[in-house]
C-alpha angles and dihedrals in degrees: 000000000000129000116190100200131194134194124197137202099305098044087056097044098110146323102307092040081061100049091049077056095049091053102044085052100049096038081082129033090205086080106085112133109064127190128193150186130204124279117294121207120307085208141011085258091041117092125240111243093238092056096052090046080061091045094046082050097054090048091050089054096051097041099255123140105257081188097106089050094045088055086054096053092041096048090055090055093041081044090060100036084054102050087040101040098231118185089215114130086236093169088054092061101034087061084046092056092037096051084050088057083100130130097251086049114132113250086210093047098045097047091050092064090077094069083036092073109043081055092060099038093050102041080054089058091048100038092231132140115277112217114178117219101244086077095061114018116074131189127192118240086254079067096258137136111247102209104195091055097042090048091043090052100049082042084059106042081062143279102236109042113111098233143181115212125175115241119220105055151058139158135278117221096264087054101258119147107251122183132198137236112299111277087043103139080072088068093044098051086052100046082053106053078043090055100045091033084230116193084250151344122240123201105190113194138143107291134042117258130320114297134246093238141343105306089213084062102041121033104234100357107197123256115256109240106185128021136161129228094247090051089046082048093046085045098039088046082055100053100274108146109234148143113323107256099235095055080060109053107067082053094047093050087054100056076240111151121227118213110184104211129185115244093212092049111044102171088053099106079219105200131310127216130203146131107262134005123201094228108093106131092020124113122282134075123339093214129051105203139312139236145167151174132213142213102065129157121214129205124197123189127191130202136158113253091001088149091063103041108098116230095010087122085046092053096053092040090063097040082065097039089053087058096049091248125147122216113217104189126350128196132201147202142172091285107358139067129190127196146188141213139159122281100225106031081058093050102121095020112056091091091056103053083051086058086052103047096048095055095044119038083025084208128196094240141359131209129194121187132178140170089073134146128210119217128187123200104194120199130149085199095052089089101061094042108095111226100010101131080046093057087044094059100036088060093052092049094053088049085056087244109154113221107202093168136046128183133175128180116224085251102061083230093132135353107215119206132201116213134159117287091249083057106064111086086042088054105049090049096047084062092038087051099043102034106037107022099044098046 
């Protein structure tokens, strides 16, 4: 059995954070292949360490002293080795970072020491290897990340050793320091459990699981337990806010599944993710979660014997692609369709799509109507629930909620409703309220 676990931010933050950590690694041998990313905030006022390295960065380009920021991010190092007692030479590699605050350093380079060090500092605590990430983790010169040479590398530095490796970064093939997108320890955690086809793949973090809904919107929304990629794909499509993609994809091809734990609550299950469950007309909750976005415009266009006329969809299609505008969701009927696109994206451009689409499909009637909101109710089970888009329906009718769009994929995996923007936070807890608390 083997666990690749990552931390993230908040797990780093300080000394206690580390020892919640120590004890969640060494509670199970399984987990022998540990990720992690710079220290997050202490506190909602505090500042994450890869924000003041960019900061320091920025300084150093314009010829400012980075030397008070570089206090801050030293003190809180200093700050862990002392409560834990590391035997780090932690002064050694905090000059080492301060003689490097000069104008040719490298920004990539700069910004990476922050999940250096955690590394260090960590694999110190553990007494585990430390095995920085330039060793394993290999980007093309196009930026990036060359799989079969990553996997084949960690393969090689050894299966079995218990190791702490920093997230975020790699190294490009003339041996510069390259990071990755923000949130990018999320990509290396994964690219590890996929090169060491690990059992599974655990993303620790600050809360436990992904939720059932926006908890601004729903007070206590519950925690999902299962989910599937292609629901996290439907919620995460509809403004959930989820797992980078790309930290998903290495363990998907792989058949590896994710479980996202809290770090202040180890016993949570947290939530797994895989690509299938074998529960589909088992107990539990028919929907999985729920998500929108708002500020949608939707055009309808009506036309006698649309339905028959061959390339018509094509046509309109096209009239919205020439603009550079990019249709959401789109509904049909025998001499109508209706679609929709995003407010803002088609600022600028709506007009000319108009222009398009009366010269080219020369329809009956238009519509345009703004102000909607797109929700998504996601649920694998929903299928083989009989009358579940009925029952949907039917509670938003009886809140007084107007649906003036409806969308479902071929699949049954969500229905997506469109609904007025003073609608959206009623919406979303009429189903939440119908569909989760009273299962």
């Amino acid at each position: 059995m083997l666990k690749v676990a990552k931390f993230g931010g908040s797990s780093m933050a300080d000394a206690e954070q580390y020892k919640k950590v120590k004890d969640i690694i060494l509670s199970d041998p399984a987990r022998k292949v540990i990720v992690v990313s710079a220290a997050g905030k202490r506190k909602e006022d505090d500042h994450k360490i890869t924000d003041l390295l960019y900061l320091c960065y920025a300084h150093i380009q314009y010829g400012v002293d980075p030397g008070d920021i570089f206090q801050m991010i030293a003190e809180r190092y200093r700050e862990i080795c002392r409560d834990l007692s590391l035997s780090i030479d932690i002064e050694g590699e905090l000059r080492q970072l301060k003689a490097a605050l000069r104008p040719s350093v490298s920004r990539d380079w700069l910004v990476s020491r922050g999940e250096y060090f955690s590394a260090r500092l960590l694999a110190d605590y553990l007494k585990f290897d430390f095995v920085d990430s330039v060793e394993w983790v290999k980007f093309n010169l196009d930026g990036t990340i060359n799989q079969d040479k990553t996997y084949r590398a960690l393969r090689d530095l050894g299966t079995e050793r218990r190791m702490v490796t920093p997230g975020f970064y790699g190294v490009l093939p003339d041996g510069r320091i390259r990071t990755m997108s923000r949130g990018g320890s999320d990509i290396t955690g994964a690219l590890a459990a996929a090169a060491l086809d690990a059992n599974i793949y655990e993303n620790w973090t600050d809360v436990s699981g992904i939720l059932m809904a926006d908890p601004r919107i729903v007070d206590h929304p519950d925690t999902i337990r299962q989910i599937t990629y292609p629901e996290l794909r439907a919620l995460s499509y509809m403004g959930a806010q989820v797992l980078h993609e790309g930290s998903i994809a290495p363990v998907r091809e792989k058949h590896i599944p994710l479980n996202i734990r809290n770090t202040n609550d180890p016993t949570h299950p947290g939530t797994v993710i895989m690509e299938s469950f074998d529960d589909k007309q088992g107990s539990g909750k028919l929907l999985t979660g729920i998500a929108g976005r708002r500020d949608f415009t939707i055009v309808t266009i009506h036309k006698s014997g649309m339905s028959n006329a061959i390339g018509i969809l094509r046509s309109i299609m096209g009239c919205f692609a020439d603009a550079g505008v990019n249709v959401e969701h789109i509904t049909s009927g025998i001499d109508s369709v209706s679609l929709a696109i995003s407010s803002e994206e088609s600022r600028g451009s709506l007009y000319t799509v108009i222009g398009a689409l009366q010269k080219t499909v020369v329809p009956e009637a238009m519509e345009v109507t703004e102000g909607i909101s797109m929700v998504a109710a996601v649920g694998r089970k929903m299928v083989f629930v009989p009358g579940s888009s009925g029952a949907l329906f039917a509670a938003l009718g009886r809140a007084g909620v107007n649906v003036r769009m409806i969308t479902q994929e071929p699949e049954e995996l969500n229905i997506v409703v469109g609904v007025n923007n003073s609608d959206f936070e009623k919406t979303i807890q009429v189903i939440y309220e119908s569909f989760v608390k009273q299962q």
